[in-house]
C-alpha positions in Angstrom: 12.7 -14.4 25.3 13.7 -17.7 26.6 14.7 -20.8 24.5 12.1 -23.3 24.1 13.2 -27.0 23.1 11.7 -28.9 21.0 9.6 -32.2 21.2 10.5 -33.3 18.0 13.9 -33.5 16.3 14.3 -32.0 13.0 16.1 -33.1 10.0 17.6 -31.8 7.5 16.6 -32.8 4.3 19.1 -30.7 1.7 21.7 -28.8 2.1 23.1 -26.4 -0.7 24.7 -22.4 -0.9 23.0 -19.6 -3.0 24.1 -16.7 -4.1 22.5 -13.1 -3.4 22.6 -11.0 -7.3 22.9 -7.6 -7.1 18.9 -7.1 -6.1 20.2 -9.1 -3.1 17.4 -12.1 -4.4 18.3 -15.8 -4.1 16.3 -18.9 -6.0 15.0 -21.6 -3.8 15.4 -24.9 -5.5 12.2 -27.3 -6.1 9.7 -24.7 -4.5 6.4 -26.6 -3.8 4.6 -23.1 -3.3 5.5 -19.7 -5.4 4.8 -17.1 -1.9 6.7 -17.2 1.2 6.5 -15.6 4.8 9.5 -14.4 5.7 10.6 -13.7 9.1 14.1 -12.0 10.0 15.7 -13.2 13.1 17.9 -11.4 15.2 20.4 -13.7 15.0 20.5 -13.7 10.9 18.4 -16.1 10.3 15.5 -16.2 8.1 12.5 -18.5 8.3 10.5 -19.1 5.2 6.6 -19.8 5.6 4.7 -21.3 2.6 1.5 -19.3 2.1 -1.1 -20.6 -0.4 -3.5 -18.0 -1.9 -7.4 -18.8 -1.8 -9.0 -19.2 -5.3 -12.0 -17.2 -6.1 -14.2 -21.3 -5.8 -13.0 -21.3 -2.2 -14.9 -18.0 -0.9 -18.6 -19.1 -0.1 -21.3 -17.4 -2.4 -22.4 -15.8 0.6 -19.1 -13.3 0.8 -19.0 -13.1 -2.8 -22.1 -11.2 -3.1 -22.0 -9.3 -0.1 -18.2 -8.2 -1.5 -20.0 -6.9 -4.7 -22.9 -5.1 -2.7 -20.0 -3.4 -1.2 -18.4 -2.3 -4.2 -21.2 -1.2 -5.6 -22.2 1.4 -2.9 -18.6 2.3 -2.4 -18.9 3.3 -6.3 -22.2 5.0 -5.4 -20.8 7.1 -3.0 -22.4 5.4 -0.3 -19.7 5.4 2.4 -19.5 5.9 6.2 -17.2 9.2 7.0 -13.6 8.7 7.0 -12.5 7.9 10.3 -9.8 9.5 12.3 -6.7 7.0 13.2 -4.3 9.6 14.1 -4.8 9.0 17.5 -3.0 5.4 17.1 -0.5 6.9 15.1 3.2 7.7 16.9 4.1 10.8 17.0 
């Protein structure tokens, strides 16, 4: 894949060294968010992506009752058949 530039530059904004423990976990000082995206880079490094989880106000009423409708026939026993992935699966 080739290297793309950039159209703006970036800055860094702190710079500090961290430590692995022996569950190879590091702290990140001053998180804003508490879950990350990771993604490992071939070249070592690692980019960190904030993700935010949706509250239960955010989903419309809509969904909401169409998730319990759901839930209730799945604990019905009113279910399609199980369908077959096998054919996507590597062998």
């Amino acid at each position: 894949m080739p290297a793309t530039k950039l159209k703006h530059k970036l800055t860094v904004l702190e710079r500090y060294d961290v430590v692995a423990d022996a569950k190879k976990r590091i702290n990140l000082r001053n998180a804003k968010t508490k879950y990350f995206h990771v993604k490992a880079l071939s070249n070592g490094c690692y980019v960190l992506e904030p993700r935010v989880l949706v509250s239960p106000d955010m989903i419309s009423v809509r969904s909401l009752k169409m998730l319990d409708k759901s839930a209730a026939n799945l604990k019905k026993g009113l279910a399609s058949a199980p369908i077959d992935l096998s054919a996507f699966l590597k062998t």
